[in-house]
N, C-alpha and C positions, 0 to 999 in steps of 0.2 A: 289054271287057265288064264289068269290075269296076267302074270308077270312071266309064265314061258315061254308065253307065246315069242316069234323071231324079229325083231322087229325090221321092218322095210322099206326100202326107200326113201331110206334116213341120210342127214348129211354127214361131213368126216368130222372127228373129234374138232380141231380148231373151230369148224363152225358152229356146232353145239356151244363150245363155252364164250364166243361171240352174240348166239343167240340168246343163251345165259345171261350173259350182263345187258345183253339191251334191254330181256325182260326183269330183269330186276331195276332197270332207270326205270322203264317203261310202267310197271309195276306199281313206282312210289306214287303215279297219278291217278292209275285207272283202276284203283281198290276199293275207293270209298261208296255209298252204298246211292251215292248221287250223284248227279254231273258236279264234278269239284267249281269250282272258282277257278280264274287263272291265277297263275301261279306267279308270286312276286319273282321277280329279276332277282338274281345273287346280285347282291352288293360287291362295290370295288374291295378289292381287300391288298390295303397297302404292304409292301413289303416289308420283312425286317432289317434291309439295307436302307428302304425312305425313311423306317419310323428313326430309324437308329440316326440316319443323317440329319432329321429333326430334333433329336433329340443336342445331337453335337450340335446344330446351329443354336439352338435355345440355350446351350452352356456358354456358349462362345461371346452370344451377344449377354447374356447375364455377368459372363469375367468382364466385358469391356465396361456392361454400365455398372458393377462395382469399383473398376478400378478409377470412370471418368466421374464416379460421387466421390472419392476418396480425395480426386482434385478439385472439385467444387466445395466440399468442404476448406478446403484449406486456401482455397482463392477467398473463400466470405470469407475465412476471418483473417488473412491480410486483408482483404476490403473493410473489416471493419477497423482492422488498426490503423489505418492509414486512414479510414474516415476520423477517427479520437484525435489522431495525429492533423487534421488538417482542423476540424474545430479547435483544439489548442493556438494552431496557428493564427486563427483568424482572432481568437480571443485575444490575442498579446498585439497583435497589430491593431485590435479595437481599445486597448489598453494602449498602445504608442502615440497611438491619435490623439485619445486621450491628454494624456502627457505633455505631449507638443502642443495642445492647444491650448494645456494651464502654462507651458513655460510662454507663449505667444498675447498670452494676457498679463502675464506679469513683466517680460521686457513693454509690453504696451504700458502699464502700470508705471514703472519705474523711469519710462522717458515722458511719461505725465508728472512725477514731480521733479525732472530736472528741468523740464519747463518752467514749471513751478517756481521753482530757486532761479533760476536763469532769469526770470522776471523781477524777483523780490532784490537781486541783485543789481540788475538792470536801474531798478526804482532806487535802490540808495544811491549808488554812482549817479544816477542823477540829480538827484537834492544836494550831494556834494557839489557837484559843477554846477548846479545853480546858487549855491553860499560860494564857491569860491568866485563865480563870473560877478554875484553882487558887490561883494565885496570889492573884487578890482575895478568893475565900476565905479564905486562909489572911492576909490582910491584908497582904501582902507588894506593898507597891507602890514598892520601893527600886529605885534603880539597880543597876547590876551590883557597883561600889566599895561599896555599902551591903549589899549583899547577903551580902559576902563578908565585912565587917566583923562583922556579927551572927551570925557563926558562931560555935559555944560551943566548937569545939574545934579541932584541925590535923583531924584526921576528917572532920568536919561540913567544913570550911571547903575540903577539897580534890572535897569531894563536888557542894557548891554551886557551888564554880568548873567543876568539869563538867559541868555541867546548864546555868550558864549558857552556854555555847561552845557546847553543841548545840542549844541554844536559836536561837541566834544565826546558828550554820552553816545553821540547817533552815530557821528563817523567809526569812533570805536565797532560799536554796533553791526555798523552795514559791515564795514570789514571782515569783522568775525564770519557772521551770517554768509559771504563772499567765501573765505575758506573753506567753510562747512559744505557748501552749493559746491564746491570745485570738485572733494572728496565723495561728496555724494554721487554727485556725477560720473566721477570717473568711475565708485564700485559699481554703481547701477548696471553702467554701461558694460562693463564687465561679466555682471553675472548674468547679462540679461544673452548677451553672445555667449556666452558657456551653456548657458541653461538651451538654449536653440540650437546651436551647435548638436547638446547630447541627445538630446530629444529628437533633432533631425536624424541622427546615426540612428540610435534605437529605433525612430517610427522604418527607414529603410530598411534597416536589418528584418525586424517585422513583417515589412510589406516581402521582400528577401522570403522568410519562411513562411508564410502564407503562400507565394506564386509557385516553391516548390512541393509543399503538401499538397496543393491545389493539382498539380500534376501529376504526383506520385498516384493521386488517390483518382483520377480519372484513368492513366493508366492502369492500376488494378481494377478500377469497376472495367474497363475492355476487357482485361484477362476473365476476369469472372464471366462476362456478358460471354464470350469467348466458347471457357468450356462450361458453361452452362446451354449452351446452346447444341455443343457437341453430347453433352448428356440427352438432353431433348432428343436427339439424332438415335442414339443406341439405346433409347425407351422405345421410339417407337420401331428399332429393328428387334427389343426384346419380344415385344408387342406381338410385334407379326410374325418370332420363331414360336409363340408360346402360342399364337391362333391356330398355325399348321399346323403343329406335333398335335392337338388338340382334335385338329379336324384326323389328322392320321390315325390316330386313337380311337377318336369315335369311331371312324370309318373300320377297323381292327372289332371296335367293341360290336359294330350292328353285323359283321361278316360274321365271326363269331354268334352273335345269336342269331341270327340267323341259318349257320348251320344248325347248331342245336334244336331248334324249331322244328327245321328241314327232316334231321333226324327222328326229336319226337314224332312227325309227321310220317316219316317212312316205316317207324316203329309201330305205330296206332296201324298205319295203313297194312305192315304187316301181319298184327295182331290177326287185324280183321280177314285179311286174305288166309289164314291157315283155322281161323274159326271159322270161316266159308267154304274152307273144302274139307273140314272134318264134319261141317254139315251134312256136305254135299256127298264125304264119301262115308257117313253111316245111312242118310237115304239110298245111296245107290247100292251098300249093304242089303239093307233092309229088303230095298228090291232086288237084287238078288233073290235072298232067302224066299220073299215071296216068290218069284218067277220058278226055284226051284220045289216047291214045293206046290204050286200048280202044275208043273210038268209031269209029280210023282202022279197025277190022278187024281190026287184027293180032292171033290169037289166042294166037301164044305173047307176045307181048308183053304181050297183057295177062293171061296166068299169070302171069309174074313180075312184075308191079306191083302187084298185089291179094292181099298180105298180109295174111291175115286174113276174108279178105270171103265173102260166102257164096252160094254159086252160082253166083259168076262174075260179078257181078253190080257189081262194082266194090267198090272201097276205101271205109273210114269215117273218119273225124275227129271230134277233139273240136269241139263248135259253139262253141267259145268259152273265153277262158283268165281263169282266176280261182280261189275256192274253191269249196267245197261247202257252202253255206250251212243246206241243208236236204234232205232224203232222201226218197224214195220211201214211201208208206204212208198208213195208217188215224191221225186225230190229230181230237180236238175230234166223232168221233160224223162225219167226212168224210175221204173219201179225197185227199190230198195226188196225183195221179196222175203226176208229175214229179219231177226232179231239180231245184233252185233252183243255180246258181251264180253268187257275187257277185261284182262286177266296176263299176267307175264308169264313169259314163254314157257313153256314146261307143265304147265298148270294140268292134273288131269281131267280128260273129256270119257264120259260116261254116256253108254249107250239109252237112249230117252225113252226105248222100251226094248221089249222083245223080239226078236225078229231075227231076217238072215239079211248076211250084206252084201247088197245088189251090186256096190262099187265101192274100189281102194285105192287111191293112188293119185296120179295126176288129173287134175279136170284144168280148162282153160277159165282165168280170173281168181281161182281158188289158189294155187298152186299145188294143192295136197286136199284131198277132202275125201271123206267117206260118206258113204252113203246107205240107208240101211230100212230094207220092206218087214214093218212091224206086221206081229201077228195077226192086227185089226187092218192090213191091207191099206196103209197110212206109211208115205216114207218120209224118214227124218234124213236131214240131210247137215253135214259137220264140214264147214269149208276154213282153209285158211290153218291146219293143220301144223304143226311144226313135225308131229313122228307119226306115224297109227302103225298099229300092232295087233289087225283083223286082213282077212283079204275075202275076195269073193267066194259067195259061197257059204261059209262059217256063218252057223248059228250064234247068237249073240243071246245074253238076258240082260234086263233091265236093272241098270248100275253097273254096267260090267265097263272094265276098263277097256277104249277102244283106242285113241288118240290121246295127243298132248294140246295144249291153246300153243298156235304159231303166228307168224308174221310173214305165209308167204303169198306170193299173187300179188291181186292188187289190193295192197295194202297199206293201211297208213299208221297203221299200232298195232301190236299185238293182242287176235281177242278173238272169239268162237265168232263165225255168221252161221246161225243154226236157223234154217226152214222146216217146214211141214207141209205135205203135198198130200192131204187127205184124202184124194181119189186115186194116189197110186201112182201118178205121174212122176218119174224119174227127174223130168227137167222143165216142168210146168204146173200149173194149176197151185201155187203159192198160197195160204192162207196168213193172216196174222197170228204168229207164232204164242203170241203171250194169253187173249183170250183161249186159243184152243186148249191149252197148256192148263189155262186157269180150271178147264172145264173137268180138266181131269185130274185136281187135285194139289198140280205144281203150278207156284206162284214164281211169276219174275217179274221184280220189279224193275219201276224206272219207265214204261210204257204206259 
């Protein structure tokens, strides 16, 4: 009776497996046993054209700054050769100075003693011209033998013979002393212009290689400054390819768990959605069996199979396994008259008792609903149907399969709106579905 029945006023195959996948999206939220939390945003998930061109930019800029260290190495160390090379330089031009300033104290030196002689020279030549001017004064222009001849006495005569012998001794003397001064002079003068002559070449040449070292080695310090600076450049474009591909990654790594999440979450969500309608279809089982075995007559049999029920009248069930999406009540200035429970599409709906069914098919706001007057004069009512597979008329029992959970009418998810009209009313007299429910046994929660 469950599964031969015909089913009716069903839609064509494409929309079935249309309404299929939306209730399985629809599905992954509306399973769990309480209003979920909202649900995080999928994360960007870069592609493997971005990650891969990330990847190529971070190689690209890593060849360049390998290859612009390989020239900064080799700029320092001409820079430091050319730094060795220029402290050399200036060492030898602090050695020329040097040099030139001992050869500038020694021609200073050596024209101090031709001074020197030049004067001691000077001073004999004069002591001669002063015996020779005496002597022609005094008119004495004898030999030495006349000199000493013409002395008036042994006195005078031993006086002149000593005057004349240091006469004699001195002129000698000066003379000599005169030559000596000439030669001296002339080497002096000699070495003293050789020696500042070499000393001025050398300290030039010197000053010569200092100005060029001086330039070689500011020249290389720009070239280093240069591609040192150029390196600086492709650090920080390695910098900012190795932050992207990083951030691209991460953004790959949280997409990634985040499916995974998603998945466990849909998994768990499924779990529990197939342990709620194996609940829901061995209670509806159950009831069955009890509705069938209160039909055979048996009255104590069927006392103890109608736990819960009220009057005798047989057993309740839940109509359907899912959550509580929405409550009983007043909202928006209208009465909500039902219970909503969400459930993806397909899902089976079980009749909530015993009874025959007053209405199948289209209602207005439902798009599909059935409807059905329990033994106890109490009608349940199943809107928003995706298939049903009862029609008017047809006796039903409780648990029996009647319906599918759909999404059609007005509807904003796919999910059971089940009512209860306990005075009989077709399309009125609304009670809250969950205490009435509770009274008899089945609980729903979330209300």
């Amino acid at each position: 009776m469950l599964h031969s029945r015909p089913r009716r006023r069903t839609p064509g195959t494409a929309g079935v497996v249309r309404s299929l996948l939306a209730g399985i999206v629809a599905g992954t939220v509306v399973l769990t046993g309480a209003a979920p939390a909202a649900a995080a945003p999928e994360p960007v998930n870069p592609s493997d054209e971005e990650i891969g061109q990330a990847q190529s930019a971070q190689d690209a800029a890593a060849a360049e700054v390998g290859r612009i260290a390989a020239l900064v190495a080799q700029a320092e160390s001409q820079l430091e050769g050319y730094a060795v090379q220029a402290e050399a330089a200036g060492a030898a031009y602090l050695a020329a100075e040097e040099a030139l300033a001992q050869a500038q104290a020694e021609a200073e030196r050596t024209a101090l003693e031709l001074e020197t002689a030049a004067a001691a020279v000077d001073a004999a030549v004069a002591r001669i011209a002063g015996f020779s001017r005496d002597s022609y004064m005094s008119g004495n222009t004898l030999s030495t033998a006349a000199a000493l001849l013409d002395a008036d006495g042994p006195a005078e005569l031993i006086q002149t013979a000593a005057m004349l012998e240091y006469v004699s001794a001195n002129q000698l003397d000066v003379l000599g002393q005169l030559e000596v001064a000439k030669v001296k002079q002339a080497n002096a003068d000699s070495a003293a212009r050789a020696a500042r002559d070499k000393t001025a070449a050398a300290e030039a040449a010197a000053a010569a290689a200092k100005a060029t070292a001086d330039q070689q080695l500011a020249a290389q310090r720009a070239a280093y400054d240069q591609v040192a600076a150029q390196k600086a450049q492709y650090d920080q474009q390695l910098q900012a390819a190795e932050i992207e591909l990083l951030r691209l990654q991460g953004a790959r790594d949280a997409h990634e768990a985040w499916q995974q999440q998603k998945a466990a979450e849909e998994a768990a969500a499924a779990a529990a959605a197939r342990k709620a309608e194996e609940e829901a279809a061995a209670a509806a089982a159950e009831a069955r069996a009890s509705a069938r075995s209160q039909s055979s007559g048996s009255s104590s049999s069927s006392a103890s199979t109608s736990a819960g029920s009220s009057g005798g009248s047989g057993p309740y069930v839940k109509p359907t396994s899912g959550r509580t999406s929405s409550c009983y009540g007043f909202r928006w200035g209208a009465l909500h008259g039902g219970v909503d429970i969400a459930a993806p599409i397909g899902t089976p709906i079980y009749a909530a008792h015993s009874g025959t069914v007053a209405r199948a098919g289209t209602a207005t706001g439902f798009g599909y609903a059935v409807y059905i007057r329990g033994n106890d004069g109490a009608v349940t009512v199943y809107g928003h149907v995706n298939e049903y597979y009862v029609e008017a008329g047809e006796r039903v029992d409780a648990g029996e399969l009647i319906a599918t959970v759909g999404n059609r009418g007005q509807s904003t998810g796919p999910h059971l709106h089940f009512e209860v009209h306990p005075g009989g009313a077709m399309y009125g007299g609304q009670v809250d579905p969950v205490p009435w429910m509770r009274a008899r046994g089945v609980s729903i929660s979330g209300c």
